[in-house]
N, C-alpha and C positions, 0 to 999 in steps of 0.2 A: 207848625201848621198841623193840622188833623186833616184825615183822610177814612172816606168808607165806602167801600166798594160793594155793591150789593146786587147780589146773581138773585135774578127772577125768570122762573121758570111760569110762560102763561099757560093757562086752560088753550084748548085749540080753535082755533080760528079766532081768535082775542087779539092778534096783532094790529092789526088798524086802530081799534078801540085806544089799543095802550099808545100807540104814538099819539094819536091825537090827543091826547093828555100830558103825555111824558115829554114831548118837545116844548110844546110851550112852557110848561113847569120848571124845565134843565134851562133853557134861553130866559126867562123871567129872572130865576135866582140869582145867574150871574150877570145880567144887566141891572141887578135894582136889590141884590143884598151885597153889601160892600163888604164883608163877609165870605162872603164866597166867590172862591178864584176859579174854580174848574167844576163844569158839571157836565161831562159827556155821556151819552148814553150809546151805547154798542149790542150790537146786534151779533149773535153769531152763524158763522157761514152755513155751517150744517145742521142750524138747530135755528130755523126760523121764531120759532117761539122763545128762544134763551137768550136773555140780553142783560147784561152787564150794566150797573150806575159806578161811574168814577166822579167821585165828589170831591172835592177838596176847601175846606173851610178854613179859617183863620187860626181857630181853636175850637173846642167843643161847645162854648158857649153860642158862635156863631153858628152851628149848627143844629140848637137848641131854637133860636131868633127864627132860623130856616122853615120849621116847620108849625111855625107859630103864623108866617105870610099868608095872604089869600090865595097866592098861587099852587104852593102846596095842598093847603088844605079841599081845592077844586081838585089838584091832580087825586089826593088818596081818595076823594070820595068817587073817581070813575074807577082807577085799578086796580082797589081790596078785589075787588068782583072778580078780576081778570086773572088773578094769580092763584098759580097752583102751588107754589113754592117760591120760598124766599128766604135767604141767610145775608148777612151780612160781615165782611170783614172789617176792623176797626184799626188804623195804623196811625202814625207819626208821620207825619212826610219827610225825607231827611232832606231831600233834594228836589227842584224842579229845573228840569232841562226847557227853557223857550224853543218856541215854535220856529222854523225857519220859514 
């Protein structure tokens, strides 16, 4: 499995804007791309505006397909706007421990 974890730093006072986009977007992919097994989004405690994407796809291809969806392509057209910053980590999954 493939994995990309991608810290976004928003513009200020942008946080409502980005959830209102970013949750439907994360709940859409893993409800209706079968493709994709994990899409949390995290907020940080002391950094209201920095929040973390944990993605997790099948393979790379599957997350090629992802951002081909209409759910995507609605979320990036509200939060290009909203971010100040953005990077991405790219990794292998080796392991997924289930939820209890």
């Amino acid at each position: 499995m493939y994995s990309i974890i991608v810290k976004t730093k928003l513009k200020p006072g942008k946080t409502d804007e980005f959830l209102a986009a970013m949750l439907p977007n994360a709940a859409a992919s893993v409800r209706d791309e079968p493709g994709c097994h994990t899409f949390d989004v995290l907020q940080d405690r002391e950094d209201p505006e920095l929040f973390w994407l944990y993605e997790i796809y099948q393979d790379e291809a599957a997350l090629a397909d992802h951002k081909l969806t209409p759910h995507y392509k609605a979320s990036r057209a509200v939060v290009t706007d909203l971010i100040a910053e953005q990077s991405v980590i790219r990794a292998d999954v080796l392991a997924v421990n289930p939820a209890r």
